[in-house]
N, C-alpha and C positions, 0 to 999 in steps of 0.2 A: 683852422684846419692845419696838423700838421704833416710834415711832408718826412717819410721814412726811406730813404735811398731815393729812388724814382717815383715813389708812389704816395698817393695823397690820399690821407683815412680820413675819415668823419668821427671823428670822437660823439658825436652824439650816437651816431649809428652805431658803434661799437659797445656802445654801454649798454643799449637796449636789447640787442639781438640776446644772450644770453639771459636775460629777465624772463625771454615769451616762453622761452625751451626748457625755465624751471616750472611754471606754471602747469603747462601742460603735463609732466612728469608727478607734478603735484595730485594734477585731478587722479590718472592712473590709479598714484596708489590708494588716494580714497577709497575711489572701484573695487579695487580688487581688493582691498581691507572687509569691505561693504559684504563685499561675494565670499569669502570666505567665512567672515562672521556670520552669515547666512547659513551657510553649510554645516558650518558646525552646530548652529541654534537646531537643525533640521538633525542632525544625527544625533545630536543629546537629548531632542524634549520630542521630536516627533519621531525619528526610527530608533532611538536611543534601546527599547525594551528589543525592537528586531535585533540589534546587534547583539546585544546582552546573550538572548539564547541564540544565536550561531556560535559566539564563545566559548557559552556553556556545550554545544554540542560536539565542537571538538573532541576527539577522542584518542587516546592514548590505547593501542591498540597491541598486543602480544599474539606473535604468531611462530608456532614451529615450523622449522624449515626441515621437510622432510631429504631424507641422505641418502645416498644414490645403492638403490639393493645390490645386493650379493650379488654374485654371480654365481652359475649351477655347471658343473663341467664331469663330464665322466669320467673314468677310471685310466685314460689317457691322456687327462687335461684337454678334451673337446668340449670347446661353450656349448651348452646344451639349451641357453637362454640367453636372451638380447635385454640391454634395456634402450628406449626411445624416447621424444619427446610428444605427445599427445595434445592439442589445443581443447580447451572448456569452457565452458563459459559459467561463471559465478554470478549470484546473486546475493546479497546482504540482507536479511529481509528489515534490519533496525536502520538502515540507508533508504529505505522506500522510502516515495511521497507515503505522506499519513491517508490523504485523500483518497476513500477509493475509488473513485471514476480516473483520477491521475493516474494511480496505479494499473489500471486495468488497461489504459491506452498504452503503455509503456507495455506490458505483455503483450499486448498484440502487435506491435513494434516488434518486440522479440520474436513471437510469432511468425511475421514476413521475412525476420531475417534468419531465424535457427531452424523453421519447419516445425520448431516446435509450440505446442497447442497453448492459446494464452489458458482454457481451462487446467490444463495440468500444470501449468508452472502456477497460477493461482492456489490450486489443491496444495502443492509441494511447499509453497512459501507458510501458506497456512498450518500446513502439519508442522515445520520446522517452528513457528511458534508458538504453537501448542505444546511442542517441547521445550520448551526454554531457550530455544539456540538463535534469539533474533540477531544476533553479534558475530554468530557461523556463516561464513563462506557455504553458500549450498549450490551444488551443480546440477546445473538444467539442461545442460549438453554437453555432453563428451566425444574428444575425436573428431574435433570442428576439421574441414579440410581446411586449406592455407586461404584460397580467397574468402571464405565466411569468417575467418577468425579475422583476417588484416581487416574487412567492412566490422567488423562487433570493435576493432580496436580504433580503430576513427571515431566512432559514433560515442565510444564509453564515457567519455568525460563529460557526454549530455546528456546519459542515460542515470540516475542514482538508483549506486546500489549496484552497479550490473560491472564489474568486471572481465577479464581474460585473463587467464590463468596459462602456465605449460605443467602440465601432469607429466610425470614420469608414467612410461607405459611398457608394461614387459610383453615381450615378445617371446615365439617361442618355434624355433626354425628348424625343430629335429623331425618334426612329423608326429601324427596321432600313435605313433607306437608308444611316446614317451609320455601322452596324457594322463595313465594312473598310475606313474610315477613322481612326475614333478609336479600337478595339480596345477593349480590357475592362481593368479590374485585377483581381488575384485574390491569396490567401494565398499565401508562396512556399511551396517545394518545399525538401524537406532540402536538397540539390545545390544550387538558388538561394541557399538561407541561408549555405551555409560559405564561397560568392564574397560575399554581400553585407553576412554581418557584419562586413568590414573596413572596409565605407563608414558601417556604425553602425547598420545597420538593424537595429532589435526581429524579434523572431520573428517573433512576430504583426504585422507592418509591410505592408500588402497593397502590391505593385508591381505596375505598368507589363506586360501579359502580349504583347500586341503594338498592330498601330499607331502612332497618335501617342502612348497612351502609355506603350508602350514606348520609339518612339525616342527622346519628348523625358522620359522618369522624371526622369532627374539634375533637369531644372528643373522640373518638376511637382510633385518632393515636395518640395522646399524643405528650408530645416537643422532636424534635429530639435533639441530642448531635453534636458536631463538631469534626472534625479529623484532623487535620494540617498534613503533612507528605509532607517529602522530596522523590523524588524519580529519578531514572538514566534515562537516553534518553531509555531503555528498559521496563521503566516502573516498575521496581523492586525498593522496600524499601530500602531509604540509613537510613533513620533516622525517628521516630516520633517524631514534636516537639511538637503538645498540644492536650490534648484529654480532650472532656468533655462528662461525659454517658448524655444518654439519661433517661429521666421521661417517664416510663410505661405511656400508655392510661386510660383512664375512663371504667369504667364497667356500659353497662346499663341493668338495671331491666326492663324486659317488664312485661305490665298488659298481655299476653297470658299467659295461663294456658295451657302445654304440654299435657298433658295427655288428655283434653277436643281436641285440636287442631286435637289428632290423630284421637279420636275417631270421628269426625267429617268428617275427612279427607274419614276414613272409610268408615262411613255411607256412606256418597254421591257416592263414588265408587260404592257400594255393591247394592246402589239402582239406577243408572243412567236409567237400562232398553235401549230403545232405543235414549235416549239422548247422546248427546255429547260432554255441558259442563254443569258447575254448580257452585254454588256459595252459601256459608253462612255467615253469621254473628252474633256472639255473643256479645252483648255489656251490658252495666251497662243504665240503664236507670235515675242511680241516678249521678253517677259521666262523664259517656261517654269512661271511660273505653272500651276497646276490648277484653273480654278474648277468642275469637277464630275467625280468618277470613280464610276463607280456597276458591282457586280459585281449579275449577279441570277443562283439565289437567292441569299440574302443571311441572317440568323440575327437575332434578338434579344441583343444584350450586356447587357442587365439579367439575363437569367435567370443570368449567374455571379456575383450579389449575393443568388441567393435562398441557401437553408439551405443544402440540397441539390441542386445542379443536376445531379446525378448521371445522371438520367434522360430530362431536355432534352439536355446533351450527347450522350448514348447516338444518342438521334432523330438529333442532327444526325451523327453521324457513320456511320451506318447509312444517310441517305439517299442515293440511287446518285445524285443532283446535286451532291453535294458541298458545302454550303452555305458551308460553312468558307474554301471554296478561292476567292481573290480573282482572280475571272477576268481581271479587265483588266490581272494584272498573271500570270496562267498563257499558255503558247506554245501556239502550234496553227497550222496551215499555212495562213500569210498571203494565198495566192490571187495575184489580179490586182493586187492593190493593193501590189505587190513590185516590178512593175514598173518604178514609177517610180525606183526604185534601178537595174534593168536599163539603161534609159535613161542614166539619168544617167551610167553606167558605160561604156555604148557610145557616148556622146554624146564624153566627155574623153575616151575613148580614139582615135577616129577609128574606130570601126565604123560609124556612120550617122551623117548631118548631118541636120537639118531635113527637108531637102526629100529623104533616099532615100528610095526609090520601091520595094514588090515589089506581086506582080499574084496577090493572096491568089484565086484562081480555081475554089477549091477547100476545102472543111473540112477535105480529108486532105495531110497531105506523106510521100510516102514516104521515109525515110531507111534508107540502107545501111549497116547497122554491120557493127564492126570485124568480126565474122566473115563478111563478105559476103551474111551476111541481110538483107533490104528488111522496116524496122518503120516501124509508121504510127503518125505524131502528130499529133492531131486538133485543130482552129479550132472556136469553138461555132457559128458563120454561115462564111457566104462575104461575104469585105470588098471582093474586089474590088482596085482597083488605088487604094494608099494612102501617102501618107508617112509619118512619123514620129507629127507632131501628131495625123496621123485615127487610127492605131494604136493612143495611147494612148486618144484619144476612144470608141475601141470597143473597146479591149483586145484585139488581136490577139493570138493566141497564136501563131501563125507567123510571125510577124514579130517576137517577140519571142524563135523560135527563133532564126532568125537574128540576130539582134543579140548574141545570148550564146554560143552554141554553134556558130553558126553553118551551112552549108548544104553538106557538104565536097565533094557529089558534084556542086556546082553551084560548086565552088570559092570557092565564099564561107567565108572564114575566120570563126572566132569570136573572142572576146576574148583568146585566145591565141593562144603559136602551137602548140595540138596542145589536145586536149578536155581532160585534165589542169590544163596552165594556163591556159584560159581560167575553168574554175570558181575556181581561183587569184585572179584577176583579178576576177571577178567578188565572191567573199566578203573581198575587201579592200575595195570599195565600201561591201557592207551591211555592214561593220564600221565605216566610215565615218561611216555614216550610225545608227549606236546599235542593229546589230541583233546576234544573239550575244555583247551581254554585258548585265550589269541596268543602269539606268538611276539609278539612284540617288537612286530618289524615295524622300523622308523619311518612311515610311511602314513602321514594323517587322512587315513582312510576306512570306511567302516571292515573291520577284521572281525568275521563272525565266531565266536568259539568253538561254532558245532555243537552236535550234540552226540554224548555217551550215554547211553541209557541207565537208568539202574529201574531195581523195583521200588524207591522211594520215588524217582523219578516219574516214570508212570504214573504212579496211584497221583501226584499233585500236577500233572499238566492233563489229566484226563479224571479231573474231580468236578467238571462244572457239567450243566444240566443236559448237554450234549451227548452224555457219555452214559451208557450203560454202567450199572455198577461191576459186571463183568470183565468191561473194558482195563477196568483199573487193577486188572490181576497180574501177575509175573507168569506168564506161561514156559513153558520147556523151549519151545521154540524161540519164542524172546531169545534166550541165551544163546541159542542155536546159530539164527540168523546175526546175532552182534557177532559170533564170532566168525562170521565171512562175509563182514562189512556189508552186511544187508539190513532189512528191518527201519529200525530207527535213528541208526549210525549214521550219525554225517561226519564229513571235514574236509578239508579245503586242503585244495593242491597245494597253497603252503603247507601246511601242518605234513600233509603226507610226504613231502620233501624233506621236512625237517626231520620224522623219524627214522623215513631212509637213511639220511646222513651219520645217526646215530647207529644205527646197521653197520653202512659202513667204515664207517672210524672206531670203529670197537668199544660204542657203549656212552660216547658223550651226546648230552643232548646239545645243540647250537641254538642263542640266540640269535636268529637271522638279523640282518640290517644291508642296509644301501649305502650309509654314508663312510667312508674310509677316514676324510679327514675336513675339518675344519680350518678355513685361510684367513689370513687375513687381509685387510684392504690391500695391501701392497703385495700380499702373495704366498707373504712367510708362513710356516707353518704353524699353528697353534694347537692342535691336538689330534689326537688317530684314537678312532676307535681300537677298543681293548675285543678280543674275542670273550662271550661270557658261556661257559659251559659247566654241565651238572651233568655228572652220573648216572644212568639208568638203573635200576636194580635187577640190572641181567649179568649173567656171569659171562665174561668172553669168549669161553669155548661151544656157550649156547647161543651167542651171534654170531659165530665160525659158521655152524651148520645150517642158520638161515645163510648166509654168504653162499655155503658152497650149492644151498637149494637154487638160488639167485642165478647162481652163474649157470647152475647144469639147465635152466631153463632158457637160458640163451645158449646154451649148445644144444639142447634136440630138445627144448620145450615148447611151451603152450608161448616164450618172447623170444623165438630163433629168429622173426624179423627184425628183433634190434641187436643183433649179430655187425662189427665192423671187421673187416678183412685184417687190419694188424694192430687189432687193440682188444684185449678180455674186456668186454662186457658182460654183468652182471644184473638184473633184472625181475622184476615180478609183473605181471597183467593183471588187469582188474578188467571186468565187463561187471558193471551193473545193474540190474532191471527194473524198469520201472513201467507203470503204467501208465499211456501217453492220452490225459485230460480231454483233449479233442477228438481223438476216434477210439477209447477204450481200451487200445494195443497194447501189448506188452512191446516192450523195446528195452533195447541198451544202450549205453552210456558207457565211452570208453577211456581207460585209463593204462598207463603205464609209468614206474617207477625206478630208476634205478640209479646206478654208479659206473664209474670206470676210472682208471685201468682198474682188477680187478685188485691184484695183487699190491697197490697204493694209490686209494682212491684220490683224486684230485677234484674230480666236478658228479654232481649228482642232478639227474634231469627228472624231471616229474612233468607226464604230460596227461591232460583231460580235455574231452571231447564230449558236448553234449548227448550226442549220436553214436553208436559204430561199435566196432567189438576192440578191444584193450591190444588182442595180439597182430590183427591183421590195419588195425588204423593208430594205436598210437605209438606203438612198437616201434616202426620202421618212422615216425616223427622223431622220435627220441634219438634214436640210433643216427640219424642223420643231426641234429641238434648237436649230439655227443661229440662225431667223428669233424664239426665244424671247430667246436670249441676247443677239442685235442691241436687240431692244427695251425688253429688262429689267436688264443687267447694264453696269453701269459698269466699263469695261475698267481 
């Protein structure tokens, strides 16, 4: 034994103790050599093929990163639209279990948790692979509130296949006045997808459905960014390998002016009375600008950002007004307010100067047509003996046969030489003047052309087996009634605005539009609409004399109610008649058209009422529209 300071060791002791503690150490790592070799013999010859295809199902995946839309602002730079964050919920249908009983529990899983039906998300997933999109993201609920999305986002990484997404969601906070203006966005449609995934659009990419933005999409959605990303047969992130952001959209400046738009809006509600629908238009006479077009009824565009708007659309498209349909820019029989095209048309042609004179003696004219029958076409008063200017003052309707059709048994010629050509003649004028064709307001919305009649026209829309072969003849009266916007004459409160404008600005026709200018993300300017205008083939001194017809009927005419106390108003009435489907009646349909100041026009109003008479119901609309926008709106 030796002895180290105090203390006495056992050398045999000391040599063994470290012999036991390699041993044991030894067997370990046998063990665990043993168990690892184990493991791996088991994942190379016995799971080796399961590993093999989870490897192979890894998937490198490309996804566009849609960029934050435009924004919409009025003529003030007021947002006229919001964008928001939205929760969805995604499904992959190439991430599914293959199984279908596995798959089917898992929908109805969704089912308890989205409310939504495991048969429809079945139907949905099946249709998207029917179309080839097993590798597309497809949404099965939109608009998740915040606790359903936070429960789908706990649950995802055990659900395959089934994601949470945040949607960009536009809102839209100015009120139903602004709905057929700015239009809605919505999810596209298989058919929209196969034209717009060449542009790059994601599936789930919501676009432009109509309106502004539809027409202006391209600059609204701006460039998307790309996402490269690895991900596992469950569809879950292994890696991101390239990401590039996305370029915010364009901002467009509209010419409407908000505060005009409502008050407009307003008005026409508060006055409808027994009408149904109605229709204005403000526009620039000098540029063709629009500072306010308002259709009533009118729809809410937020309800196509709810989950399901299934059942609001259903409403609007079941109601016999038609909410949807943008009246100011749908045809219907122009009235009196057509006239001034009659005019202008008899004026350059040499039918009437200024000062001809007939001796209106009578509400009735009898006319002899071609089969030698005497038919009578009726004046709404007795005018009396008048020229051209008081005609227009009180809208003569026999005097404005004469002018178009003219009086054949009194040997006065009409615009032509025989009743054929003179309607000839006559629908080259309102072609002229922007009426049967659209006007090309920037606003992706259906713009009806209207219609101008001719005798070509007739004889091929009244050639099928419905139609007498009489029906398809050009009668006297045909000509007669196109030239005091009756008959078959339609157009649309645009269009009839737009010729006014040409009235009053001495002779140019305007393309109308809404948008002033183009932003971009950061705000700078990038482009302004140019004004686009064409010539009429009227001479200026014979749209002098519609003018001075115009204004003298707002001083002691048939439009003294759109009269304002210190501004020249200048004016025409239209009443329409038509026969009312439900009880047989004759009724009218009221219109009014004009300008002001008289003497340098600045704004031109165009107003239409399903119902009422032109001088006593939209007369005093317009005149108040007018005398708002003299004192509120900076031209």
């Amino acid at each position: 034994m030796s002895v180290i300071g105090d203390r006495r060791v056992d050398p045999g002791l000391s040599r063994n103790r470290p012999h036991g503690n390699v041993g044991v150490l030894r067997i370990a790592v046998v063990v665990l050599f043993l168990v690892l070799g184990g493991r791996l013999v088991q994942m190379q010859l016995v799971d080796g093929a399961e590993y093999a295809e989870r490897s192979e199902l890894n998937r490198i995946i490309v996804e566009s990163v849609p960029p934050t839309r435009g924004l919409i602002f009025d003529r003030n730079g007021q947002p006229l639209v919001q964008n928001s964050g939205s929760f969805t919920a995604l499904i992959t249908p190439g991430f599914l279990p293959e199984e279908p009983g596995s798959r089917y529990r898992l929908y109805l899983y969704l089912e308890d948790l989205l409310g939504i039906p495991a048969l429809q998300i079945e139907e949905a997933v099946t249709a998207a692979e029917e179309r080839g999109q097993r590798d597309l993201p497809l949404p099965i609920a939109r608009a998740l509130d915040r606790e359903t999305a936070l429960m789908l986002e706990q649950v995802a990484a055990d659900l395959p296949g089934v994601t949470l997404s945040v949607e960009p969601r536009r809102v839209y906070p100015g009120g139903p006045e602004f709905s057929h203006i700015l239009g809605y966005v919505g999810p596209q449609s298989p058919d929209e997808w196969r034209v717009l995934q060449e542009d790059g659009y994601a599936y789930n990419e919501v676009v432009g459905k109509v309106g502004v933005e539809a027409r202006y999409e391209s600059a609204l959605r701006g460039n998307p960014g790309t996402s490269i990303t690895e991900v596992d047969a469950q569809g879950d992130l292994i890696t991101t390998i390239e990401r590039t952001d996305p370029e915010g959209g364009r901002g467009i400046l509209l010419s409407i002016d908000s505060d005009l738009q409502r008050y407009v809006y307003e008005l026409l509600i508060n006055t409808m009375g027994e009408a149904t629908t109605a229709a204005a238009v403000v526009m620039s006479p000098v540029t063709g600008e629009i500072y306010a077009i308002v259709s009533v009824p009118t729809y809410d565009n937020n309800i196509f950002s709810l989950p399901d708007p299934a059942e609001e659309y259903k409403a609007l498209l079941n109601d016999p007004r038609i909410p949807l349909l943008h009246q100011a820019l749908s045809p219907i029989a122009p009235g009196s307010t057509f006239k001034i095209i009659t005019a202008a048309a008899a004026l350059q042609e040499g039918n009437v100067t200024r000062y001809t004179r007939r001796d209106v003696d009578s509400s009735v004219l009898e006319f002899i047509g071609e089969d030698g029958q005497p038919y009578y076409f009726y004046d709404w008063r007795v005018h009396g003996d008048i020229d051209l200017v008081e005609a227009i003052s009180w809208s003569s309707n026999i005097y404005f046969y004469m002018a178009s059709c003219g009086i054949p048994q009194e040997g006065i010629a009409g615009l032509g030489s025989n009743t054929e050509q003179s309607a000839i003649v006559l629908g080259y004028y309102a072609r002229s003047f922007g009426l049967g064709q659209v006007t090309g307001l920037d606003i992706a919305s259906t713009e009806s052309p209207g219609v101008i009649p001719s005798p070509e026209w007739k004889r091929r829309v009244r050639s099928g087996p419905l139609f007498n072969p009489e029906d398809r003849d050009w009668y006297l009266a045909d000509t007669c009634f196109m030239g005091i916007g009756q008959g078959d004459v339609t157009a649309t409160p645009l269009q009839i605005a737009v010729a006014t404008a040409a009235i009053a600005n001495g002779g140019y026709l305007l393309e109308p539009y809404v948008t002033r200018q183009i932003l971009g993300p950061d705000g700078t300017l990038l482009s302004t609409t140019e004004p686009s205008r064409e010539r009429v083939p009227v001479d200026e001194e014979h749209l002098a004399v519609i003018r001075q017809g115009m204004r003298q009927s707002v001083i002691d005419g048939a439009a003294r109610l759109a009269a304002l106390p210190d501004t020249l108003v200048a004016g025409k009435t239209g009443t329409a008649e038509f026969i009312d489907p439900e009880d047989g009646e004759t009724k009218d349909r009221a219109w009014f058209t004009g300008f002001a100041p008289y003497n340098n026009p600045q704004v031109v109003v165009t107003v239409f009422y399903d119902l009422g008479v032109g001088g006593t119901k939209a007369a005093p609309t317009a005149a108040d529209i007018m005398g708002y926008f003299l004192e509120h709106v900076e031209p």
